[in-house]
ZADREN-116920 format. One line per field, with one value per residue (C-alpha): residue number from 1; residue in one letter; z, x, y negated. Coordinates in nm, 2 decimals. Layout:
BEGIN
nr = c(NUM:...)
rest = c(A:...)
w = c(Z:...)
u = c(X:...)
v = c(Y:...)
//
This chain:
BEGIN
nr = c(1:2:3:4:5:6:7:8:9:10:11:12:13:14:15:16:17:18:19:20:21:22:23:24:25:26:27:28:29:30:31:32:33:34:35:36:37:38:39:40:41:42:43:44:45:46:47:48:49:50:51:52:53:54:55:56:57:58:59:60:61:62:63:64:65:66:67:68:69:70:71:72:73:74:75:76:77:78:79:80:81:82:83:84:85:86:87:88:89:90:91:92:93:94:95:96:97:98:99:100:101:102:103:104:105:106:107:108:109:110:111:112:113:114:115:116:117:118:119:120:121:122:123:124:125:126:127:128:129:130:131:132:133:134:135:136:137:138:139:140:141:142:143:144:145:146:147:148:149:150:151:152:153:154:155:156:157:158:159:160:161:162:163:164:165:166:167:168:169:170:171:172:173:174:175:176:177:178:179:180:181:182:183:184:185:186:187:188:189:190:191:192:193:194:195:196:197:198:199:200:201:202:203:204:205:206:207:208:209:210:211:212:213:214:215:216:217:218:219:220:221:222:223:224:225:226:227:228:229:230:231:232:233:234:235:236:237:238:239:240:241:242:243:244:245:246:247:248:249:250:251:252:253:254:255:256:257:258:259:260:261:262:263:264:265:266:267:268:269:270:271:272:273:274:275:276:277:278:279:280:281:282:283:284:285:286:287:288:289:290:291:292:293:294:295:296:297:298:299:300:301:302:303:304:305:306:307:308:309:310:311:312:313:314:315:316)
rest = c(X:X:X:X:X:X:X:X:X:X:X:X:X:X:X:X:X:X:X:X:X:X:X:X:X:X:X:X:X:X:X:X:X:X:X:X:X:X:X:X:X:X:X:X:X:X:X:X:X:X:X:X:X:X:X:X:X:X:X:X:X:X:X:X:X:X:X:X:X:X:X:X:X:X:X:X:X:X:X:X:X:X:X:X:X:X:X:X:X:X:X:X:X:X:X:X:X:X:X:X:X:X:X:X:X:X:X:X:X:X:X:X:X:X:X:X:X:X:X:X:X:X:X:X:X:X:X:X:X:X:X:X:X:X:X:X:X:X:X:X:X:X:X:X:X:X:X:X:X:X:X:X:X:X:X:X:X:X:X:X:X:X:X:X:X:X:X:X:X:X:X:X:X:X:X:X:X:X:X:X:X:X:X:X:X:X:X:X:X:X:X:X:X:X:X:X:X:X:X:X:X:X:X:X:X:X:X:X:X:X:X:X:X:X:X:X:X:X:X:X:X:X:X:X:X:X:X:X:X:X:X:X:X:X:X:X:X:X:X:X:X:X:X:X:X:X:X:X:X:X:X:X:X:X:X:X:X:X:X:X:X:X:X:X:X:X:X:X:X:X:X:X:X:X:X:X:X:X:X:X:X:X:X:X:X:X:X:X:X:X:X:X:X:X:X:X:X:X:X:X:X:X:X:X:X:X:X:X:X:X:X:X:X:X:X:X)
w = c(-1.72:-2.00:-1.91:-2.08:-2.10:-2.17:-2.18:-2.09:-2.24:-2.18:-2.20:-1.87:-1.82:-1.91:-1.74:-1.79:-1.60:-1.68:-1.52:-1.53:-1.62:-1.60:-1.80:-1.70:-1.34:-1.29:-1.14:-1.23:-1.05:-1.11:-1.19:-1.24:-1.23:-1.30:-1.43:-1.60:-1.64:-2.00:-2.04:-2.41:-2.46:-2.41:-2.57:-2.81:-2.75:-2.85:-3.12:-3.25:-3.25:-3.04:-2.89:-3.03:-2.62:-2.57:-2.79:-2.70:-2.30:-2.45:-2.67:-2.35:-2.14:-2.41:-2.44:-2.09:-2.11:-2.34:-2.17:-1.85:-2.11:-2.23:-1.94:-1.79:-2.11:-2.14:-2.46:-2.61:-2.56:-2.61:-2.64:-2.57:-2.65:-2.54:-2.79:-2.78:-3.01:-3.23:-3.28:-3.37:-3.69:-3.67:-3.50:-3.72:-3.60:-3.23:-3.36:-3.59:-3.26:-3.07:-3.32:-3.40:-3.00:-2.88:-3.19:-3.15:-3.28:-3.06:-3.00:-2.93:-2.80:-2.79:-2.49:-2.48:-2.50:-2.21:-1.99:-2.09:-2.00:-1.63:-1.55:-1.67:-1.46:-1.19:-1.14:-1.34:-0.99:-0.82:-1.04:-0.82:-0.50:-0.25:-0.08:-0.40:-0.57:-0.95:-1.11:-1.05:-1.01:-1.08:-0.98:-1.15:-0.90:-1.08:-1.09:-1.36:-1.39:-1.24:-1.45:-1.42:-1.53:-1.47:-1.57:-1.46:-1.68:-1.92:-1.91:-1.98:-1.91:-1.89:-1.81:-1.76:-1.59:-1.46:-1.15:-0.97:-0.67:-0.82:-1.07:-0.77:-0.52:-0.82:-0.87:-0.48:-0.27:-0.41:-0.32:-0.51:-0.56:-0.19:-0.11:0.22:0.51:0.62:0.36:0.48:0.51:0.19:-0.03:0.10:-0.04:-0.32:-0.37:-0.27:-0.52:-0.81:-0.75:-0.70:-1.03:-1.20:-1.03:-1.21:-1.52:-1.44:-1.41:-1.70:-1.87:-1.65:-1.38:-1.09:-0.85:-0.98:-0.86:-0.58:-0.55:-0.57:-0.64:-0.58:-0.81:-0.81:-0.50:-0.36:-0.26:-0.17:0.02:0.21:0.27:0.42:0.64:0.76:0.83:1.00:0.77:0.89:0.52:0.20:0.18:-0.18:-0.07:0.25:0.03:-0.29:-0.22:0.16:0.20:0.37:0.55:0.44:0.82:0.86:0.47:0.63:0.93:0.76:0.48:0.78:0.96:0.59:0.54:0.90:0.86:0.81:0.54:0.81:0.97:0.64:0.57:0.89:0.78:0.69:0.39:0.29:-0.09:-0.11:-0.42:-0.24:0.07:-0.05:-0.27:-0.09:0.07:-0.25:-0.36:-0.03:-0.08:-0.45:-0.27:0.01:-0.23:-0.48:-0.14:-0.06:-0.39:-0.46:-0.07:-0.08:0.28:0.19:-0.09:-0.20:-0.29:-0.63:-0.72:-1.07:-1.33:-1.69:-1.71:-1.56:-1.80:-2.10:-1.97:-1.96:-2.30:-2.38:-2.25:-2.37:-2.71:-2.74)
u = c(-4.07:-3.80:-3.45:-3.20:-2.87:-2.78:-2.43:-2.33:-1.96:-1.85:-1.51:-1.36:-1.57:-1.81:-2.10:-2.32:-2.66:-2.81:-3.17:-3.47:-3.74:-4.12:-4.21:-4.54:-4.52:-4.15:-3.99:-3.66:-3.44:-3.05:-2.88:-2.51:-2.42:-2.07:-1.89:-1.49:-1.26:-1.15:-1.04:-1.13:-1.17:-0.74:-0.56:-0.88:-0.90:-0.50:-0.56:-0.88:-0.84:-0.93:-0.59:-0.54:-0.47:-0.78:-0.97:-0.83:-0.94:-1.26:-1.32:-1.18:-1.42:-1.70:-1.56:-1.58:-1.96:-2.03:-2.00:-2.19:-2.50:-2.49:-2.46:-2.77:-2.95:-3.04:-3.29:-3.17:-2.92:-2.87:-2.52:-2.50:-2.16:-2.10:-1.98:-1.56:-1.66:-1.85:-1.60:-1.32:-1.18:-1.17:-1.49:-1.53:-1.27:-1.49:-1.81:-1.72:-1.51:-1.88:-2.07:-1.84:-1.79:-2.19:-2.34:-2.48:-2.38:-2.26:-2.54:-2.44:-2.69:-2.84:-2.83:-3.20:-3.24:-2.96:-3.21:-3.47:-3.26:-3.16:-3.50:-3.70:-3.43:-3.44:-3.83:-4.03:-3.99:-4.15:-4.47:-4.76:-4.65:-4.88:-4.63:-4.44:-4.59:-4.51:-4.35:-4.01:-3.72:-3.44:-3.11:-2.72:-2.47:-2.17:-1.80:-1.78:-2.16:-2.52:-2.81:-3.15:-3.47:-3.81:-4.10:-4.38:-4.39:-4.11:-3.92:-4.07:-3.74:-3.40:-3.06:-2.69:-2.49:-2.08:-2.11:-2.01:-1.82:-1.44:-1.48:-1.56:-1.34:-1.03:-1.16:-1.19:-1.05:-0.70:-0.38:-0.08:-0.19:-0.32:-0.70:-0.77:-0.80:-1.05:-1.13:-1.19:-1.49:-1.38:-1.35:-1.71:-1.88:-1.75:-1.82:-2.19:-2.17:-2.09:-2.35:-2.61:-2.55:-2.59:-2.89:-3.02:-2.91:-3.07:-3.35:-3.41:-3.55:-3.61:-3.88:-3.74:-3.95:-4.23:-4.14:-4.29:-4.06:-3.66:-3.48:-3.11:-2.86:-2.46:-2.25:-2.24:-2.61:-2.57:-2.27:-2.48:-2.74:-2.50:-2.36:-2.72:-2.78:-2.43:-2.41:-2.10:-2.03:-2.17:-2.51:-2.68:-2.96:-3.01:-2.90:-3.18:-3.52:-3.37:-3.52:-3.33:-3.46:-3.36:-3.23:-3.00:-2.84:-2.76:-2.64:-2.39:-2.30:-2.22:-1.99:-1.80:-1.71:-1.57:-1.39:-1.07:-0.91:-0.84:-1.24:-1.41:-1.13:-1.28:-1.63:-1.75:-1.94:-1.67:-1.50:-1.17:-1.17:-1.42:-1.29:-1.21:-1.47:-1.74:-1.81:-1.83:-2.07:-2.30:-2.31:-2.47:-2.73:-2.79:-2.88:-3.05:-3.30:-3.28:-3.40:-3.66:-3.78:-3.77:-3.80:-3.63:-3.46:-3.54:-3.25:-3.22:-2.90:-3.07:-2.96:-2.91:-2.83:-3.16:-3.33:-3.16:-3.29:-3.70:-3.64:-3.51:-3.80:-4.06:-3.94:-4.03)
v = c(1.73:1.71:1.76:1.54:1.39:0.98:0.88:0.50:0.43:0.13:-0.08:0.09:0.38:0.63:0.78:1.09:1.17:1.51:1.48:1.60:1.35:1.24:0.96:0.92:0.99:0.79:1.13:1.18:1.44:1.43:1.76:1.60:1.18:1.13:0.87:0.91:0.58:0.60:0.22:0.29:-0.12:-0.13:-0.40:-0.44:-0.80:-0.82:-0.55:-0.55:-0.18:0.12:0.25:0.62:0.70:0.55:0.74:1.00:1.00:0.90:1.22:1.41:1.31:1.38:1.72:1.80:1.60:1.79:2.13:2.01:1.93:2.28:2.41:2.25:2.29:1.94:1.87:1.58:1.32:0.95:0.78:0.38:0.22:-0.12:-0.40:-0.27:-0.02:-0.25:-0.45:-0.28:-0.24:0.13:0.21:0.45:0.71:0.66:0.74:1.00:1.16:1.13:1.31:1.60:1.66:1.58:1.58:1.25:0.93:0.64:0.36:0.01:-0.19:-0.55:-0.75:-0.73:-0.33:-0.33:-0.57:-0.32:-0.02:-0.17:-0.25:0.04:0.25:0.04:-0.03:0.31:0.50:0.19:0.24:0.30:0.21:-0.04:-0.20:-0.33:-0.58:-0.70:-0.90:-0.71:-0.97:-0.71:-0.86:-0.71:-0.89:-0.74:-0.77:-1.10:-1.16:-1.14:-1.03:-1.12:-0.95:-1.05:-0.81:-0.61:-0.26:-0.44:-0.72:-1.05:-1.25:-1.21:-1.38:-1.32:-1.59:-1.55:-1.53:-1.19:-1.06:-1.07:-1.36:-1.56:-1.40:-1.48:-1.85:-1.96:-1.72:-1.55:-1.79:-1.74:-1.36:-1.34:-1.33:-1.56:-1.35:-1.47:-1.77:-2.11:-2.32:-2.51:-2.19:-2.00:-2.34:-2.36:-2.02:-2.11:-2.43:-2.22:-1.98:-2.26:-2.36:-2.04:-1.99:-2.31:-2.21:-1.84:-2.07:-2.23:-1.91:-1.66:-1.75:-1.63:-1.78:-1.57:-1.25:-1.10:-0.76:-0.81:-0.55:-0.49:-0.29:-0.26:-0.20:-0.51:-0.48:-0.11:-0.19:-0.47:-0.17:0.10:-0.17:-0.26:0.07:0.14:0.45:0.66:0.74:0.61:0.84:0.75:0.92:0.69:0.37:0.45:0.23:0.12:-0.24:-0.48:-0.84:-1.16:-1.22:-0.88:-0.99:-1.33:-1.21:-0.96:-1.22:-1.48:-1.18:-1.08:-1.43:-1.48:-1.12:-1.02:-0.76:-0.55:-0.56:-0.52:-0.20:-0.05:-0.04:0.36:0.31:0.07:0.12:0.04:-0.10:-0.38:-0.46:-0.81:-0.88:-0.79:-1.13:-1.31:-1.03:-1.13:-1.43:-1.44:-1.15:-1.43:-1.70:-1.54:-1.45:-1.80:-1.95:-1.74:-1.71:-1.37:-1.19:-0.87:-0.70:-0.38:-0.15:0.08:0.34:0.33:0.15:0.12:0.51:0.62:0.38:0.61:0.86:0.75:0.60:0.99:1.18:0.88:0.99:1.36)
//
C-alpha cells in the first residue's frame, strides 16, 4: 500500500485525506479527513481577485496541512484547485503560496477529470463485489447542482444539471426570507417539476437508464441513510456502502415534506446546517430512483478526494 495525501480546495473550503492506499485491490484506509472553510473564492466574482484575507486563511490551513502530511509521512501529494483560482488575475500569488508551503503546485481541473475523480472514489472499493453490478450510475445531489456519472471501471458519461437541495429549497420553498414550514402541496411539485426536467436534460447524454448499481454521494443521501437507520448520531462508518430501498427513501421523503422545522431539528443524525433543505435534497434522491427504476441506492462517503488519492498511488 502507498500512503499519500490529496488536497481538494475549492471556493468555500478545503479538504485533506491522508490515506493509505491500494490501487489494485480498491483498499484505502484513512489516517486523517478533514476539511477547513477558507472562503478563498470571496468577492472574486466582484473582484476578479483573490482577497489577501483569503489567501491568507488559505496558506493557513495549508500550513497546518502541511504538518499533518509530515507527520503521517505520506509519499506524495496531489493539490486540485477549483476554477476561483484559475480565474483570478493574481493566481499567481495562490499557487506560488501552495508550492513554497506543500511543495506542490496547485492543480485545477477539467470538468471531466472531476467526473473521473468522483467516480473512481466513489465506485474502486466496489470492484469485485457479486451483489453490485456495473454500469455504476454515480449520483452528486449537491447544494446548487446534481452530477451524474455513468461508467463501469471509468466513466463513459457524464452530466451536471442545477438542481440541488438549497437551489431548490431558495426557488420554491423560502417566503419573504422564511422557508415554509412545512411547504405546501403547490411548492413540493414544483419542486418535483423542476427536477423532472433536469433529469431529461441529464438524459440526453448520459444514459441513465442503463445502470444497474446507483450509487449515492453528498449528505443529502447520507442523511436519508442515517435516518433509515435511526442512527442516534451521525456514524460514517454505519452510513459508508449502507443500501437503502426505493420504498424506505419514499417513505422518509413523504414524512420530510409533511415535517416541520422543529421535527426535522429533532432528528439525531440531523446537521444543522440542513434541517431545511433536506426535503428538497429527497426529493431529487426519490426521482432520480424513480426514473431509472432503481430498487435501492447504494450509499458511498467517498468522493472526489478518495478519487485523488487512487489517481496518487496509480502513479508510483
Amino acid at each position: 500500500m502507498s500512503r499519500v495525501a490529496a488536497i481538494d480546495c475549492g471556493t468555500n473550503s478545503i479538504r485533506l485525506l491522508v490515506a493509505d492506499v491500494d490501487p489494485a485491490t480498491g483498499q484505502l484506509v484513512d489516517l486523517d479527513r478533514r476539511m477547513t472553510i477558507v472562503r478563498l473564492g470571496q468577492g472574486v466574482d466582484r473582484t476578479g481577485r483573490l482577497a489577501p484575507e483569503a489567501l491568507e486563511r488559505t496558506f493557513a490551513a495549508c500550513r497546518e496541512y502541511a504538518a499533518i502530511i509530515k507527520e503521517h509521512g505520506a509519499e506524495r501529494l496531489r493539490f486540485v484547485a477549483t476554477s476561483a483560482s484559475r480565474d483570478a488575475e493574481n493566481r499567481d500569488e495562490f499557487v506560488r503560496g501552495v508550492l513554497d508551503i506543500l511543495g506542490v503546485e496547485p492543480e485545477v481541473i477539467t470538468g471531466d477529470q472531476e467526473a473521473e475523480f468522483s467516480f473512481t472514489g466513489a465506485t474502486k472499493e466496489l470492484a469485485g463485489r457479486d451483489d453490485l453490478h456495473r454500469p455504476y450510475l454515480v449520483v452528486d445531489i449537491g447544494g446548487g447542482s446534481t452530477e451524474f456519472v455513468v461508467g463501469e471501471e471509468h466513466v463513459r458519461a457524464a452530466r451536471s444539471v442545477d438542481v440541488g437541495c438549497v437551489r431548490m429549497t431558495e426557488r420554491h420553498l423560502v417566503r419573504d426570507g422564511v422557508v415554509s414550514d412545512p411547504p405546501s402541496a403547490e411548492q413540493i411539485a414544483a419542486i418535483r417539476a423542476d427536477i423532472e426536467a433536469a433529469l431529461d436534460l441529464a438524459e440526453e447524454t448520459v444514459p441513465l437508464r442503463e445502470a444497474r448499481t446507483l450509487v449515492g454521494l453528498a449528505g443529502s443521501v447520507t442523511t436519508v441513510s442515517a435516518i433509515a437507520q435511526d442512527l442516534p448520531e451521525y456514524d460514517s462508518a454505519r452510513i459508508h456502502h449502507s443500501r437503502i430501498s426505493h420504498d424506505r427513501v419514499r417513505e422518509i421523503t413523504d414524512w420530510l415534506v409533511r415535517s416541520t422545522h422543529a421535527e426535522r431539528a429533532a432528528v439525531p443524525s440531523m446537521h444543522p446546517g440542513r434541517v431545511d433543505v433536506i426535503a428538497a435534497g429527497a426529493l431529487v434522491l426519490l426521482a432520480i430512483m424513480e426514473r431509472i427504476g432503481a430498487q435501492e441506492v447504494v450509499v458511498s462517503e467517498h468522493d472526489i478526494l478518495d478519487g485523488i488519492a487512487f489517481k496518487v498511488a496509480e502513479a508510483r
